[in-house]
C-alpha positions in Angstrom: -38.4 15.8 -36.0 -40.2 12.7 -35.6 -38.8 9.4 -33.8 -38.8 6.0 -35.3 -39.2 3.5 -33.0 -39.5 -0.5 -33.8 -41.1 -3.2 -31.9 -40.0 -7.0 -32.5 -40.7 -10.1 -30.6 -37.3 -12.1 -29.5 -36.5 -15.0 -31.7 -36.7 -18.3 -29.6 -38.4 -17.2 -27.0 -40.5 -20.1 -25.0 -43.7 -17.1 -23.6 -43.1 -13.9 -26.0 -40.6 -11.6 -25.5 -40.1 -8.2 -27.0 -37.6 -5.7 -27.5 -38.3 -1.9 -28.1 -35.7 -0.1 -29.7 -34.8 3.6 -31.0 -33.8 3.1 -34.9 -31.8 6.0 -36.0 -30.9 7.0 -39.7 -27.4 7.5 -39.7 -26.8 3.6 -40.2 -26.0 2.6 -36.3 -26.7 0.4 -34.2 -30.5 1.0 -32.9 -30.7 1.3 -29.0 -32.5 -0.4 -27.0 -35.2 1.2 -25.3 -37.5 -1.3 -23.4 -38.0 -5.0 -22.9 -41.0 -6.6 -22.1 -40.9 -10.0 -20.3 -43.8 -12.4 -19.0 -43.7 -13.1 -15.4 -45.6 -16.2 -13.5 -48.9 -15.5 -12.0 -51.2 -18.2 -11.0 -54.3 -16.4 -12.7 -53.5 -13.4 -13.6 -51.1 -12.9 -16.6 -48.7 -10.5 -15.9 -46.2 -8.7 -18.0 -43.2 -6.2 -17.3 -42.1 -3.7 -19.5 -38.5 -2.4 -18.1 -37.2 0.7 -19.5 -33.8 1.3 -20.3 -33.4 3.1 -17.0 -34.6 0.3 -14.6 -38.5 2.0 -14.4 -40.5 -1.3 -14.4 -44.6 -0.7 -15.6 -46.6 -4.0 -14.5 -49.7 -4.7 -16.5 -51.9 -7.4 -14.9 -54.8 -8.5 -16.8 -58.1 -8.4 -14.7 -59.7 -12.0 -14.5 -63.3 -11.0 -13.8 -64.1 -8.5 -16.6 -66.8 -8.5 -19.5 -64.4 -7.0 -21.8 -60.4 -7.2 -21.9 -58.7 -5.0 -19.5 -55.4 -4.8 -18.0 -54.7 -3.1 -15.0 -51.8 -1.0 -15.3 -48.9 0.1 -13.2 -46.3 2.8 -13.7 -44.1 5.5 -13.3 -46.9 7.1 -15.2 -49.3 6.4 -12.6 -52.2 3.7 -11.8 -54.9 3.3 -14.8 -56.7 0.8 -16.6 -56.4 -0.4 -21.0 -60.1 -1.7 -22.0 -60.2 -3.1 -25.3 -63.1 -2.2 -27.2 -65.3 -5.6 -28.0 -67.6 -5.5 -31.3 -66.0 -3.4 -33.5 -63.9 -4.1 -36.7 -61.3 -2.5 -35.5 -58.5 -2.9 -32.6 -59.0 -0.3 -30.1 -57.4 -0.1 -26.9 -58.1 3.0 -24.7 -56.8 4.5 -21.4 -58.8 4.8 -18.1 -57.4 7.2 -15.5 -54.1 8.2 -15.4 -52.5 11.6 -17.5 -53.5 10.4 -20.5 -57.4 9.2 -20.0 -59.2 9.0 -23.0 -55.7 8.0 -25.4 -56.9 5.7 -27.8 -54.6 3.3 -29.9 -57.1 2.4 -33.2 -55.7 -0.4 -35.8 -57.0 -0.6 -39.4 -59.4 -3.7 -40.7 -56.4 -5.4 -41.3 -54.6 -5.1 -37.9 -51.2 -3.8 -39.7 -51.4 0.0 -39.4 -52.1 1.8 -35.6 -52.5 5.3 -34.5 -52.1 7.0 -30.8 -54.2 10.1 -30.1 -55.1 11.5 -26.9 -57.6 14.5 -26.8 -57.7 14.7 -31.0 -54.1 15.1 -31.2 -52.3 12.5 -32.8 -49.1 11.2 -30.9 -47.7 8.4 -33.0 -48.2 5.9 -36.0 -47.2 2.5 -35.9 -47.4 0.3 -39.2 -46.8 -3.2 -39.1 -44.0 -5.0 -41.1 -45.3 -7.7 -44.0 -43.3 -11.2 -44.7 -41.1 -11.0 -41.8 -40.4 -14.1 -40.2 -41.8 -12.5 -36.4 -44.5 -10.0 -35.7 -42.7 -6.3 -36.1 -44.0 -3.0 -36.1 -42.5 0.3 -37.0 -43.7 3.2 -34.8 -43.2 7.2 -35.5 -43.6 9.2 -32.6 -44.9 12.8 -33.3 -43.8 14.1 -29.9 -40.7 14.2 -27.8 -42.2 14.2 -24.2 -41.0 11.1 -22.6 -44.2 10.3 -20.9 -45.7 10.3 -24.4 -43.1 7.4 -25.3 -43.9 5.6 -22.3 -47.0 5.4 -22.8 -46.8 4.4 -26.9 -44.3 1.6 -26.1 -46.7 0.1 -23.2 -50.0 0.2 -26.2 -47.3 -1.3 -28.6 -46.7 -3.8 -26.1 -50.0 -4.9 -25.4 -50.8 -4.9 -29.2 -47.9 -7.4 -29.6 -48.9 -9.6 -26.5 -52.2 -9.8 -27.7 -51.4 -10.1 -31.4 -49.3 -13.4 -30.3 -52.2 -14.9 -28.2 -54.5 -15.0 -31.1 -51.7 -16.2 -33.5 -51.0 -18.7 -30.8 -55.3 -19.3 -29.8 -55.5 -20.0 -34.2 -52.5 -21.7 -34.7 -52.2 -25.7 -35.8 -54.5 -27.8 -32.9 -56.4 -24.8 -31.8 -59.5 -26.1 -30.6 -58.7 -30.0 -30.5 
């Protein structure tokens, strides 16, 4: 049975914050999974995502790179997210690690995602309309724990760079 996960940023939060948590359908309380904090660099930007259990995954974003990409670092292991440039479409992939080749791909409209790795498909993710912050809704086809892992750090890079071009847009960009 599939797992519903949802992924919010914190209300009044001075750099973005988000939460990760497990929403179950018997009406409780949702759990909270993982947060995922920025920390001070001086040039790299750097962001933690803790799980519930303490394990901390560091992604640092690489400064001298033609295309975005994030170095990452993990229970999971060391590997790289490279986000593709010139396309319609948001794609993030995975370099190195267990999962090399997993792809997250949004839709023209940046509200609906999908995780595959190796032409299975590991999760949707479909973003929420008219909320007052940036939420996302994720089903996650699998149960393997390292397969979650992995979905809530792409979810969290999604958000984090979702809120730097709402942010990069926003009233006095570019003045």
């Amino acid at each position: 049975m599939p797992r519903h996960l949802s992924i919010a940023a914190k209300r009044l939060s001075l750099k973005e914050r988000f939460k990760i948590r497990e929403e179950r359908g018997d009406g409780s309380e949702p759990v909270e999974l993982y947060d995922c904090t920025w920390r001070f660099a001086w040039f790299r930007e750097v962001w933690v995502l803790t799980a519930a259990n303490g394990a901390e995954t560091v992604m640092r974003r690489r400064i001298l790179s033609w295309v975005p990409r994030w170095d990452i670092s993990s229970p999971l292991g060391s590997f790289t997210l490279c986000q593709r440039v010139f396309t319609l479409r948001r794609t993030l992939v995975v370099e190195g690690g267990p999962f090399d080749g997993a792809t997250l791909t949004g839709n023209l409209i940046d509200m609906s995602f999908r995780v595959e790795h190796r032409g299975q498909l590991l999760a949707t993710a479909q973003g929420q309309w008219l909320t007052l912050r940036n939420r996302h809704v994720v089903e996650l086809l699998s149960d393997d724990p390292a397969v979650e892992a992995l979905v809530a750090l792409l979810m969290a890079r999604l958000m984090i760079d979702q809120s730097a071009e709402s942010q990069a847009s926003g009233p006095g960009a570019g003045d």
